[in-house]
TORMARNU-125500 format. One line per field, with one value per residue (C-alpha): residue number from 1; residue in three letters; x, y, z. Coordinates in steps of 0.05 Angstrom, whole numbers, always signed. Layout:
residues N
resi = NUM / ...
resn = ALA / ...
east = X / ...
north = Y / ...
up = Z / ...
end
This chain:
residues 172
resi = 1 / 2 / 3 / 4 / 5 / 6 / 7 / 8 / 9 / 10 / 11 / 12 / 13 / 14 / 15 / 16 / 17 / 18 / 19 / 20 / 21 / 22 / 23 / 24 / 25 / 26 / 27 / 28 / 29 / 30 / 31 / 32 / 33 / 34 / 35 / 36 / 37 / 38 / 39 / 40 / 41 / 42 / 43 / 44 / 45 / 46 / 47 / 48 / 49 / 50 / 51 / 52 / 53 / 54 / 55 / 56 / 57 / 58 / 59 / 60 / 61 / 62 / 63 / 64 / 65 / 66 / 67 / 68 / 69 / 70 / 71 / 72 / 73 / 74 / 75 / 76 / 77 / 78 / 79 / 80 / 81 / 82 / 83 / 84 / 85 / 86 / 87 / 88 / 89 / 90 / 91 / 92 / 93 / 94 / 95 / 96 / 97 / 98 / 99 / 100 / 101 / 102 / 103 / 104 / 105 / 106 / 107 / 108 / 109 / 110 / 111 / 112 / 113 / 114 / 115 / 116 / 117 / 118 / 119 / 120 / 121 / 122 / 123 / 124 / 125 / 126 / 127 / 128 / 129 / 130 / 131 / 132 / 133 / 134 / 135 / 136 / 137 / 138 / 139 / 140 / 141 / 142 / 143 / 144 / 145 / 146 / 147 / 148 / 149 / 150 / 151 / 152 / 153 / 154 / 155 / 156 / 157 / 158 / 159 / 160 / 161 / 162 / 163 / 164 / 165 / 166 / 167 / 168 / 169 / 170 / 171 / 172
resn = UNK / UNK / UNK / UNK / UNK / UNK / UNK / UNK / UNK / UNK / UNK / UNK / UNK / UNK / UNK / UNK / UNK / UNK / UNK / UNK / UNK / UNK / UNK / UNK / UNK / UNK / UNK / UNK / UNK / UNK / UNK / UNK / UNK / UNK / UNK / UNK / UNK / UNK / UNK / UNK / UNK / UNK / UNK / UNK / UNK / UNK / UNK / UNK / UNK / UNK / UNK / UNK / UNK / UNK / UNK / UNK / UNK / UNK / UNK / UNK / UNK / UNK / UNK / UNK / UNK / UNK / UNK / UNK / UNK / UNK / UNK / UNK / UNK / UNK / UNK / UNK / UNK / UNK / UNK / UNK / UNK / UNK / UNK / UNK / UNK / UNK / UNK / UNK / UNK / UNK / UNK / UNK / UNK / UNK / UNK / UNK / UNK / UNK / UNK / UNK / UNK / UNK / UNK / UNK / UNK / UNK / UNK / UNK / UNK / UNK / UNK / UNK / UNK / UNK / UNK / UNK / UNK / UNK / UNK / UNK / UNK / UNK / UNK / UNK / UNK / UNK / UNK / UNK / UNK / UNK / UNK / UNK / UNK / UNK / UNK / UNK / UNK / UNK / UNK / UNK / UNK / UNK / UNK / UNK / UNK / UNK / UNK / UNK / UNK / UNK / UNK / UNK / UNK / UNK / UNK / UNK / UNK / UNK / UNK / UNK / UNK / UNK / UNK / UNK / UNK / UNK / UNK / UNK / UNK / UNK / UNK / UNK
east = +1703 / +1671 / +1600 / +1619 / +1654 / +1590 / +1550 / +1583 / +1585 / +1525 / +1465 / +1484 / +1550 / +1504 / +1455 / +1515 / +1539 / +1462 / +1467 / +1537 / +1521 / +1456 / +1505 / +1554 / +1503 / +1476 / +1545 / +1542 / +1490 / +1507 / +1480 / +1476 / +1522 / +1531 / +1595 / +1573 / +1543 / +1606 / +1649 / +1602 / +1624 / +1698 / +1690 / +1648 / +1692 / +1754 / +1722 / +1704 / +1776 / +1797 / +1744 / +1779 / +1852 / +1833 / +1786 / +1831 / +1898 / +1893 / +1930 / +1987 / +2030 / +2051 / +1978 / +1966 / +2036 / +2018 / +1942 / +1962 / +2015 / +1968 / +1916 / +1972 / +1995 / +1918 / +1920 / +1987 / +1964 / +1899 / +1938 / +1960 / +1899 / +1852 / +1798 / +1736 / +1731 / +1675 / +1662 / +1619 / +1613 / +1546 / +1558 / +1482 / +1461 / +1526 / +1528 / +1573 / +1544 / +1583 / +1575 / +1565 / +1618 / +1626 / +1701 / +1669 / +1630 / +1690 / +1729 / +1669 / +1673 / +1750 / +1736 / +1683 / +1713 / +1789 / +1753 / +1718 / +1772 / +1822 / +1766 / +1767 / +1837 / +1848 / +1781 / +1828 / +1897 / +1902 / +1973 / +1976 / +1958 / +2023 / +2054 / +2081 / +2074 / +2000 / +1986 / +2024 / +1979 / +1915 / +1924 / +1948 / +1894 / +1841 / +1886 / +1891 / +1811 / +1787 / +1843 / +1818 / +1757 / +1785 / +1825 / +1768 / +1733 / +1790 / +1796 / +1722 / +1718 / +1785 / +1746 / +1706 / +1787 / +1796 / +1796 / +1809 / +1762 / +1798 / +1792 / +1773 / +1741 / +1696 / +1674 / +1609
north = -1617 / -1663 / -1649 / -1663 / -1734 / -1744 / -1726 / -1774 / -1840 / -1883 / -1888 / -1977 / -1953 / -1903 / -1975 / -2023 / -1975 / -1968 / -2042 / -2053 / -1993 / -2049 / -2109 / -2071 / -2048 / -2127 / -2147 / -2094 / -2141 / -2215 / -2261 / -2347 / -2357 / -2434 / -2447 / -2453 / -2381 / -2356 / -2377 / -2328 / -2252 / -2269 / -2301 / -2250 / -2185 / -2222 / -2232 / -2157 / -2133 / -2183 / -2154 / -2088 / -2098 / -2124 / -2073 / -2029 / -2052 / -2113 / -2169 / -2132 / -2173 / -2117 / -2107 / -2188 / -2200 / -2136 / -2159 / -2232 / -2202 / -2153 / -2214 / -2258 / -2198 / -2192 / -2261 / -2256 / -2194 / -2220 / -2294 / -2234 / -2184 / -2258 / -2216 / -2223 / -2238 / -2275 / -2334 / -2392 / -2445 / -2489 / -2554 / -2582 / -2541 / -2528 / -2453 / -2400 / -2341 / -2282 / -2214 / -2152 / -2110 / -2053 / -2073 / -2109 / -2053 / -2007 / -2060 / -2053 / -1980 / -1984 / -2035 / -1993 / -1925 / -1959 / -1984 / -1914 / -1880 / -1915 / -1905 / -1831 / -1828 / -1858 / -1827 / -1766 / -1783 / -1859 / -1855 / -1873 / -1948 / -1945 / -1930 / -1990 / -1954 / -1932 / -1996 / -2035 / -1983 / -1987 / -2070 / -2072 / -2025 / -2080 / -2140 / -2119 / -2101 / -2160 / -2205 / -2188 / -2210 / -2281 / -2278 / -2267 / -2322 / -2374 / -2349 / -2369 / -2439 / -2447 / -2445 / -2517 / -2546 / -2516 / -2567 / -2510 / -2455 / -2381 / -2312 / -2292 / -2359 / -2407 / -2478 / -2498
up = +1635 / +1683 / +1665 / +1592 / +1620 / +1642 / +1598 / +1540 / +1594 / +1563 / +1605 / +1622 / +1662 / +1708 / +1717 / +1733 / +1781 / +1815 / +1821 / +1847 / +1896 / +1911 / +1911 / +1958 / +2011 / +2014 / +2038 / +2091 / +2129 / +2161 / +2115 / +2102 / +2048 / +2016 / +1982 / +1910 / +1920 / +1958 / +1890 / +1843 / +1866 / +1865 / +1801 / +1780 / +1801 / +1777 / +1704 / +1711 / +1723 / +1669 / +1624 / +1649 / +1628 / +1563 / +1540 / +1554 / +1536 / +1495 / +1493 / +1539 / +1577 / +1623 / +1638 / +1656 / +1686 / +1740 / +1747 / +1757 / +1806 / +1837 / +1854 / +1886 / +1930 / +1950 / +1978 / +2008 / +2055 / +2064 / +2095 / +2145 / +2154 / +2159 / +2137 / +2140 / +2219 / +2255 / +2203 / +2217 / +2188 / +2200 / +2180 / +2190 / +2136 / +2100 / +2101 / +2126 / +2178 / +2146 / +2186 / +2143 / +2122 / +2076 / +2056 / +1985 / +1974 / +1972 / +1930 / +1883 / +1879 / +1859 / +1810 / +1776 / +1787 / +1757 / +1702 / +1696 / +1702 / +1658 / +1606 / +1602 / +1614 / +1549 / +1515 / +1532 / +1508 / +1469 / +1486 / +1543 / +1523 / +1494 / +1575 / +1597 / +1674 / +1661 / +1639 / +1692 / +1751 / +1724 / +1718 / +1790 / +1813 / +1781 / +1807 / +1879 / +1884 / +1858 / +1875 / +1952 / +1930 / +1919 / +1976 / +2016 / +1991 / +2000 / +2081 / +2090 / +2047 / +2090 / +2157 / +2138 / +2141 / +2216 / +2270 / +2318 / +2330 / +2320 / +2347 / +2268 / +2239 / +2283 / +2272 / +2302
end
């Protein structure tokens, strides 16, 4: 059964996941990040789980209402977990020092491998579109992944409105 699952996925889902596999290992390294760049992979991973819900469930309003709750639960435990650690901002040239870390390469993974998923799920059995509780999972599981995304994003533009250096964020 698998090897037929895999043998009928089209040959474009086996290159997007080659490049967010790429993508994810880059964010494993510290990098220089500006702020209009820091803006594009949230953007980009929330349009993706967006992209997800509605391909597969329509215009659902269980599927929105759970990935619109999932995404605001993301940035409520991320204002606890403050992650990622060891930002720095560097005002002269108006980037932030991010360390590496392989937490958005996992979030990647469970984007892609929801979306994967939820696909054959429902290449299996179309019914369960019509499951309020499938849909209401698979819409968090999108929500939560790239709702950390965002809340990620939001913790580091926050560290420019610091006056006080942190143990996680740092103003130079």
């Amino acid at each position: 059964m698998i090897l037929q699952i895999l043998t009928h996925t089209p040959t474009w889902v086996f290159v997007i996941f080659l490049g967010l596999v790429y993508l994810g290992y880059s964010q494993s390294r510290g990098r220089l990040v500006s702020k209009p760049r820091l803006t594009v992979l949230p953007i980009f991973m929330l349009g993706l789980s967006l992209l997800g819900v509605w391909t597969a469930f329509g215009a659902n309003r269980v599927g929105f209402v759970a990935w619109a709750l999932a995404i605001v639960a993301a940035i409520g435990v991320n204002q606890v977990v403050r992650q990622p650690h060891g930002v720095i901002y560097l005002p002269d040239i108006q980037v932030f020092k991010i360390p590496g870390s392989w937490i958005p390469f996992v979030l990647m993974m469970m984007i892609f491998f929801t979306k994967y998923l939820v696909a054959v799920l429902l290449a299996l059995d179309p019914a369960r579109r019509n499951s309020a509780i499938f849909v209401a999972i698979a819409s968090m599981a999108y929500g939560l992944s790239s709702g950390t995304f965002l809340a990620r994003a939001l913790l580091v533009m926050g560290v420019t409105l610091r006056k006080e250096p942190s143990l996680e964020c740092k103003d130079v």
